[in-house]
N, C-alpha and C positions, 0 to 999 in steps of 0.2 A: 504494500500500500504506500503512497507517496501523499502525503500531505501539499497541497497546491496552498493553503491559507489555513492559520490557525489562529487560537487567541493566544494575546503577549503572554498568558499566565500558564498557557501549555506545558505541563512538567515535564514530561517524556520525550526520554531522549531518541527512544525509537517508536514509530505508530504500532498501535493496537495488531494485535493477531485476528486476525476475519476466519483462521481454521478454525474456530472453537463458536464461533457465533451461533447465534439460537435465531432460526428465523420465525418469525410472528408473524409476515402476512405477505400476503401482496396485493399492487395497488392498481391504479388505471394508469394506462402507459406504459405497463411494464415495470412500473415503481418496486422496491421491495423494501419490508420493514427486518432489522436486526435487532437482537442483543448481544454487544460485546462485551465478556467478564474481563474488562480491566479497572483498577482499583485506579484512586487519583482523588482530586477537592472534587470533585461532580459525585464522588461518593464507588459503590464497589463496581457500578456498569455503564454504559454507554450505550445510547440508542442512533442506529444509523437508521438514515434513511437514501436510498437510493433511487438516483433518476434513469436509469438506463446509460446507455453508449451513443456517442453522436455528439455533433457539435450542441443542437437543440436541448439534449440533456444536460451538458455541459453550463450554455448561459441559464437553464432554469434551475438548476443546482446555484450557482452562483450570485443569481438576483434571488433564492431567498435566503440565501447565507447574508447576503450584505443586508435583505432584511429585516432579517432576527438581528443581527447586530446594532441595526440602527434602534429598531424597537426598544430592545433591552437597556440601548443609554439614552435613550426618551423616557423611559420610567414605564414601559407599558412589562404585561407578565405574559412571557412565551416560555419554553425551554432552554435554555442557555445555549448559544452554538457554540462547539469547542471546536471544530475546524470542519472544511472543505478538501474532499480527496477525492484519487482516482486510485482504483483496485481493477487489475484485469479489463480497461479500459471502460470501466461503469465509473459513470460518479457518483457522489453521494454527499452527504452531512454526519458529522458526529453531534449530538446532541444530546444534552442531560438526559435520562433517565427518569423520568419518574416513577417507577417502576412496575411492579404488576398489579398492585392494587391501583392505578390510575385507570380511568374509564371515561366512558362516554354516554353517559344514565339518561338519555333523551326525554325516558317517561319520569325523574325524579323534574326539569324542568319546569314542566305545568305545577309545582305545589309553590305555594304563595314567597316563602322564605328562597326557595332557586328562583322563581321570577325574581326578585327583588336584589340577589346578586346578578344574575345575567344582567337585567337593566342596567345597574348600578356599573360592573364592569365595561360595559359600552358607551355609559356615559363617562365614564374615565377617558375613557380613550378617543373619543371626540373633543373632550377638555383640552386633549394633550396635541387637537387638531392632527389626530392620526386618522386614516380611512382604511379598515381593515380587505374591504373589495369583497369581500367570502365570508361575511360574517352570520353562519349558521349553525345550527347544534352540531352538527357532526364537525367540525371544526373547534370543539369546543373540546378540553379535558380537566376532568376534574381528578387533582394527586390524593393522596393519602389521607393530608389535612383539611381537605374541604375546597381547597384555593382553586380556583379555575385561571387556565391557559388559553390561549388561543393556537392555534399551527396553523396548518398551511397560509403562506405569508405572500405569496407570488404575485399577488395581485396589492400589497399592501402600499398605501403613499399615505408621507412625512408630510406636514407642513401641509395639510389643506385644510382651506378656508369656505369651499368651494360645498355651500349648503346640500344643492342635491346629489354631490356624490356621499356627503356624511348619512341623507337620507336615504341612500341606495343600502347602507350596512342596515339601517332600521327595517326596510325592506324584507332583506333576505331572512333576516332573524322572525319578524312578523310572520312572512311566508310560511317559515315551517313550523312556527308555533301554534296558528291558527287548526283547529276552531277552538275558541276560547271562549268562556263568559265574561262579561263586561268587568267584574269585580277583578278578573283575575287581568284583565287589559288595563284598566287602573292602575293596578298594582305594578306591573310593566313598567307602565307610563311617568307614573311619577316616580319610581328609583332614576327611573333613565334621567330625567330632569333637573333632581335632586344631586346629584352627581356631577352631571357637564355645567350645571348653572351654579354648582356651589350655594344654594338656598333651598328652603323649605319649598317646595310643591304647592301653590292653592290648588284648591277645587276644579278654578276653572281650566289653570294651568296645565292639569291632572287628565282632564278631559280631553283640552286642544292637543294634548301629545299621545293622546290613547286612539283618537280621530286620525291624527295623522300618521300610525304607527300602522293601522286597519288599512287607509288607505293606501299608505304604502306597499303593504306586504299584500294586500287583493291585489293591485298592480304587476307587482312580480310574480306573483300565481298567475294569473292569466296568460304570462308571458313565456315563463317558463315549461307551463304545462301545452301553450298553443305549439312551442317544438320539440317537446315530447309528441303532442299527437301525430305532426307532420313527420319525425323521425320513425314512427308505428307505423305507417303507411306506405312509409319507403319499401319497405321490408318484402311486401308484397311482391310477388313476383311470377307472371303467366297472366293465361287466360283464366279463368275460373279456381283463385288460387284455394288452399284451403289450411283450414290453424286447426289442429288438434292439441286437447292438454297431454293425450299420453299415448302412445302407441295401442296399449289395449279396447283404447274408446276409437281408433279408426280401423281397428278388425272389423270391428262390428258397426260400422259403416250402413250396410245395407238392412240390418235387425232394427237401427234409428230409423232409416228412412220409410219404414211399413208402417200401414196404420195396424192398430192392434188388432185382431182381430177376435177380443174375447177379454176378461176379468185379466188374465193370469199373466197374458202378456204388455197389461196396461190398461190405463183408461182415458177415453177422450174430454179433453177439458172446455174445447171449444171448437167446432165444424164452420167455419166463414167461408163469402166467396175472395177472402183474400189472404188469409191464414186458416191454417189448421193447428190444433196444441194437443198435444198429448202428454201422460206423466206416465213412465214406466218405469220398472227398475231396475237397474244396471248393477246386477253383484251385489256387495251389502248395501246399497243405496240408492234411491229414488232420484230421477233427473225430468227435466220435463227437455221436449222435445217441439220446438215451433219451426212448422214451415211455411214459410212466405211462398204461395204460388206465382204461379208466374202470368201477368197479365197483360204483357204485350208478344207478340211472335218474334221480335226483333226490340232487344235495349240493350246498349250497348254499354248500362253501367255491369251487367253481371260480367261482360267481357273484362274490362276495367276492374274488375275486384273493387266492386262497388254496390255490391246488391243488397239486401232489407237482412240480411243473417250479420253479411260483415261489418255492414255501418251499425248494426246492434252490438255487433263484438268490441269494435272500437270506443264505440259511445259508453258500453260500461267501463273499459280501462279505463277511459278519460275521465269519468264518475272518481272510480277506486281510486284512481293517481290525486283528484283533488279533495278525498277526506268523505267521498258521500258511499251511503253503503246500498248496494244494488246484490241480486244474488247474481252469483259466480257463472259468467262464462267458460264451458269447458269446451265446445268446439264451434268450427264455422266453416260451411262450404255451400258448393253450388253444381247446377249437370245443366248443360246444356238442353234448353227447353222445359226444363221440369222445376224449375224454379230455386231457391237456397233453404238449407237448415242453421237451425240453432241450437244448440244443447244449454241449459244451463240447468244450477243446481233446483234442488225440488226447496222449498223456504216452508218448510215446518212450523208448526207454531203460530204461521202468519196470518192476520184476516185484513183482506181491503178494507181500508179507509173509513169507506162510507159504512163498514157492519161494525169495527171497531167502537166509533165515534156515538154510537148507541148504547154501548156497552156500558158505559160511562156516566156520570151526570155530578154536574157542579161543580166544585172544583177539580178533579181528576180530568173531566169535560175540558173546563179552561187549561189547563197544564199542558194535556196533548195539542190543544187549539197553537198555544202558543209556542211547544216545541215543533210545530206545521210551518209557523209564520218566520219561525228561525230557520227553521231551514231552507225555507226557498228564498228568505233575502239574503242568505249566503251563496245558495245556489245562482242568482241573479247577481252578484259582487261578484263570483268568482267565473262572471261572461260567460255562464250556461243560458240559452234556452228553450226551456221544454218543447214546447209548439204542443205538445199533449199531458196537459198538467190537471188532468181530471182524477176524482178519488179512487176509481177501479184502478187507477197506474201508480196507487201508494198504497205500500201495507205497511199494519204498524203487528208488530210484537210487543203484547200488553206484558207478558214477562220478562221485557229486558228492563234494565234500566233508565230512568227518566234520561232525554239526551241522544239516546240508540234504539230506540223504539221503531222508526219509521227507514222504510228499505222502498229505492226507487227501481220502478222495472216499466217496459216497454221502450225503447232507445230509439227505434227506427228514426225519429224525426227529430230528435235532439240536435242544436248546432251550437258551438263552440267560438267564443269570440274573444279576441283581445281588447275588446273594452267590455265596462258593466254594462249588465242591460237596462236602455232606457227606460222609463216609466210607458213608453207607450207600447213597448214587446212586455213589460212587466205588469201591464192592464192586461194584457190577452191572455198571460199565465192564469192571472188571478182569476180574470173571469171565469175561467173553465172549472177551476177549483173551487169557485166561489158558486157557482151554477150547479152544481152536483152532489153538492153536504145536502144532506137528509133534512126533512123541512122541519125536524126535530130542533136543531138547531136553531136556536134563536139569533133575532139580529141584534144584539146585545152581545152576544159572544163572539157573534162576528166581527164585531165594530171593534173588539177586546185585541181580536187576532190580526185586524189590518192596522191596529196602533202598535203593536209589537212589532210586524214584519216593518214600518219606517212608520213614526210620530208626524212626520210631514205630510201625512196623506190626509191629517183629517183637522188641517187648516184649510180656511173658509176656498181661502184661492185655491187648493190643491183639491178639497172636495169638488170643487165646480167646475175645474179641467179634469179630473183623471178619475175620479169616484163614481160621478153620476153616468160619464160613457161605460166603465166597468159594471155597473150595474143594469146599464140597460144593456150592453151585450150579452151580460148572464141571463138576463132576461129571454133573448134570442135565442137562446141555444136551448137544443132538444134536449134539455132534463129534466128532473121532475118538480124541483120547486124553482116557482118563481117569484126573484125577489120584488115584489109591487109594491112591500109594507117599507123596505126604504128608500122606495122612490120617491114617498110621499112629502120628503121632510130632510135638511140637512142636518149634519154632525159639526161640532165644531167643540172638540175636545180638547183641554191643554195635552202636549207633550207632559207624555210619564216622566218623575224623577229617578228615574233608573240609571245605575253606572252605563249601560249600555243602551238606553232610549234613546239617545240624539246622535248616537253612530252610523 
């Protein structure tokens, strides 16, 4: 091994032995993680980290050894770099150790006391006008003593002043912390503040950085997941391509595509002139099986790998990737002429929306109403929209807990956006949803559930643009109550004092 850069306080007079190293992992690129047993002031081990071979490896080894170095005499807390080298024409990092009990507890973040260091550290280091560029959980390590690190540095810049790149770190952190409740974005919000501004946090202080923390991090969700999708679609490859999850489920290929013919081999869940659904079972487990027939003699999106199985396949990973819970696609294909399949899991437990919602009354009633309203204005933040957001296409699981109750399915028609959805794609959501609750449901409860999903709907000027058209298009549509009783009359309700009401 040659040492190319080290620090002045380097003891050793000859580099570390790599025969003996313990490797931990590898990375993207080619990357690899080490532990070398050598003794020194960084304590009994050394952790390398490797970039591969190449000039390429070479400058990104380099630019983040210089800096962690600059980092560390800024005052920010990373791992100590102890030098820069090349072994066998790879390069790499020697860096502190913190050793095997260090980790990266992603689920210990969401409890109020790790919210309030993560803020806290961030707003450190915006103080100190540093821009970490990658500042997300997985980036994050917590040692032995509680103290949290940051790593990967590659993208890091000294000396900025420059607002939205400090709000691009808030961003990525938001990002993958989300979904949160308001209480716990508070809490976020004001460590972060309290920190970079050096003072106590007001109320409202607390709020404008909890707003702007939400809207950040929905931003980079949108953004990040629209090239994930576009990356998922690359993939595809032929004419009529097909995804299976396992080799055993495309043996039996042709056992999916029959209709049952009897109890033992299934049963049918719905005969359409545009889908068929059937639920059979497949070894220890029940799968339901949809196929989209085929309704023109010539389209040329099934040629495309583009047909009603695969844009449902897609549209759930796109769900799953942004935190909403849909049941599991396990395969997707298509045959020329005969239309596409879709396998997904069987959802147990589950009852539509609209039988749920019965089940219910007063406040258990309101709870579900308004874990409904939470989730589709998340779903609408995070540039989803449904185009079929009726209650037969939500089922809730009254035995999970409050929060993960409600599982989205039917995707065909879902589309995917990098910005939010307007209020006027976000009136035709609501409509359908709003058009198809059981007339059991009072407009009292409803009026409860559209102040949850955004407070601004049920001001005078927001009733009178986007309220009263929503209701008279639920009006219009073929289901079975119609709302006439609040047509009669406007709402004009204050906004809730909730941590999360005005977000």
């Amino acid at each position: 091994m040659t040492l190319l850069r080290h620090d002045p306080a380097w003891p050793l007079e000859n580099p570390p032995d790599f025969t003996r190293a313990e490797k931990l992992g590898d990375g993207v690129g080619g990357r690899r993680y080490l532990r070398l047993a050598q003794a020194g002031p960084w304590g009994s081990t050394l952790f390398a980290k490797e970039f591969g071979s190449g000039g390429s490896a070479r400058r990104a080894a380099l630019r983040e050894y210089q800096a962690a170095v600059a980092l560390c005499q800024a005052g920010g807390t990373t791992p100590h770099p102890w030098g820069l080298y090349t072994e066998q024409g790879r390069y790499g990092l020697l860096l502190q150790d913190l050793g095997p009990e260090s980790r990266k507890p992603s689920h210990l973040f969401l409890e109020l006391g790790w919210l309030s260091q993560v803020g806290a550290f961030l707003g450190r280091l915006h103080r100190l006008r540093i821009a970490h560029g990658d500042f997300h959980l997985g980036n994050l390590l917590v040692d032995g003593d509680g103290s949290l690190h940051c790593i990967d540095l590659r993208r890091l810049r000294l000396d900025c002043n420059h607002e939205p790149t400090l709000i691009r770190d808030v961003a990525w952190l938001a990002a993958d912390l989300e979904p949160m409740d308001g209480r716990r974005w508070l809490t976020l919000a004001g460590a972060y503040a309290e920190a970079r501004f050096q003072k106590p946090a007001s109320s409202a202080e607390r709020k404008h950085w909890a707003a702007t923390l939400l809207q950040a991090g929905f931003e980079r969700l949108r953004h990040h997941h629209a090239n994930l999708d576009r990356r998922a679609r690359r993939r595809l490859q032929g004419a009529h391509p097909q995804i299976w999850a396992s080799p055993s489920l495309q043996e039996r290929r042709t056992w999916l595509e029959q209709v049952p013919a009897g109890e033992s081999e299934g049963r049918s869940l719905k005969q359409g002139s545009r889908s068929q659904v059937q639920r059979k079972r497949l070894d220890d487990r029940e799968v339901v099986v949809k196929h989209f027939l085929l309704r023109k003699a010539m389209d040329p999106r099934n040629r495309l790998g583009r047909s009603k199985a695969m844009d449902n396949y897609f549209a759930i990973q796109g769900l799953q990737r942004r935190g909403f819970t849909t049941a599991g696609a396990l395969a997707a294909w298509s045959r020329p002429g005969a239309g596409s399949w879709l396998v997904l899991e069987y959802l147990d437990r589950h009852t539509p929306l609209q039988k749920a919602i019965l089940e219910l009354e007063g406040a258990a009633r309101l709870e579900l109403l308004r874990e409904l309203a939470a989730s589709i204005r998340r779903l609408h933040r995070a540039g989803v929209y449904y185009r079929d957001l009726k209650p037969s296409n939500l089922m809730v699981d009254l035995q999970a807990p409050p929060g993960r109750r409600l599982t989205f399915i039917d995707h065909d028609r879902n589309r995917f956006r990098r910005n939010e959805i307007g209020p006027q794609e976000a009136r035709r959501d609501l409509a359908a949803l709003h058009a198809g609750l059981p007339a059991e449901v009072r407009a009292s409860e409803r009026m409860i559930a559209l102040r949850h999903y955004d407070c601004r709907w049920l001001r005078r000027s927001w009733w009178r643009r986007w309220i009263r058209p929503l209701l008279q298009e639920a009006a219009e549509r073929r289901h079975r109550w119609i709302p006439r009783r609040l047509l009669s009359g406007e709402q004009n309700q204050a906004c809730p004092h909730e941590p999360d009401g005005g977000l």
